[in-house]
N, C-alpha and C positions, 0 to 999 in steps of 0.2 A: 065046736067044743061042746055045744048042749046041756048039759050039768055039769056042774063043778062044785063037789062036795068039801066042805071046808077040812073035816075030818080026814082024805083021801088027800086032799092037798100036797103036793112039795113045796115048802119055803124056799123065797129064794134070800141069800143075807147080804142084805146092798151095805152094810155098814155093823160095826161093831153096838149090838144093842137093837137093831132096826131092823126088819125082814118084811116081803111082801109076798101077796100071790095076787095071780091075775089074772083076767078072761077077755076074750076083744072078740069081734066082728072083722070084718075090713074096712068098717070106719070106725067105730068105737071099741076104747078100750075101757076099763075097769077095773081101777089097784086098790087092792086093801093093802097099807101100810101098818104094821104095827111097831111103836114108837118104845121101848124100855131101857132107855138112858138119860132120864129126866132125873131132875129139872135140871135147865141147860143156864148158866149166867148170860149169855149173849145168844140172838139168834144163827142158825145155821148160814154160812155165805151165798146172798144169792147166788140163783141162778133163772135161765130164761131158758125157753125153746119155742118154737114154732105154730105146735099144737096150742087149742082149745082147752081149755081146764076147768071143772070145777070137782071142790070138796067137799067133801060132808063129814064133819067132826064127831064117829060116834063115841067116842070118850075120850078123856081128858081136858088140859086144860090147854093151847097155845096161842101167840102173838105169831100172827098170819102179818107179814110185812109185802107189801104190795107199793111196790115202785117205793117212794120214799114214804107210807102209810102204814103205821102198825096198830092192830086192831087186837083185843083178847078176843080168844072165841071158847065156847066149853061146848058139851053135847049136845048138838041138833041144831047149831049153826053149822051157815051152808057161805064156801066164798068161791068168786069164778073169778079166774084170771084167764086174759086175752093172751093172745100169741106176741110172744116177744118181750111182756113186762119181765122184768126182774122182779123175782118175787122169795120167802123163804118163808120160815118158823121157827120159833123159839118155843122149845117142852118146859113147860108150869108145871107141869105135875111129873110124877115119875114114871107113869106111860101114858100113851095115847094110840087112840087107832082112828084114823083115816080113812077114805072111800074115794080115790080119787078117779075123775072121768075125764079120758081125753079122746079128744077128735082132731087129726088124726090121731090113728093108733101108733103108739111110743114102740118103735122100730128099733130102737137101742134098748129097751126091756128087754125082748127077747132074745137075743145074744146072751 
């Protein structure tokens, strides 16, 4: 892939409100989520997969729920989540954007 300009980008729209783009290797990937259907009253239902995870919170505000553990986190908090927990979030604010990294690469993204 080599560059990936944010401007040249296609969004892809996983949900009404919420779009990503993304970049990978053949073991790592790299999602920028952007979040604009906040604030949410309950968090989103987990979910789990396989891969390595971690986020990095560049704006907004969200309750990052890891296994039965819900945390606030706002900009420049960072959370990893292992293979297999259930995990989700809940939007505080009216948007937010994410930077998600996984290892492996999310094989159902690109479909």
């Amino acid at each position: 892939m080599g560059i990936l300009k944010s401007s040249e980008v296609g969004l892809t729209h996983i949900a009404e409100g919420r779009s990503r783009y993304l970049a990978h290797l053949s073991n790592l990937m790299v999602v920028v989520i952007d979040f604009n259907d906040g604030p949410m009253s309950q968090p989103d239902p987990p979910h789990s997969h396989p891969h390595e995870q971690i986020s990095y919170v560049v704006s907004g505000e969200v309750n990052v729920v890891l296994g039965n553990e819900m945390t606030r986190l706002g900009p420049g908090d960072i959370f990893t989540v292992p293979p297999n927990l259930p995990h989700c979030i809940q939007l505080l604010s009216k948007s937010a954007r994410l930077v998600d990294t996984f290892s492996p690469i999310r094989e159902d993204f690109l479909k």
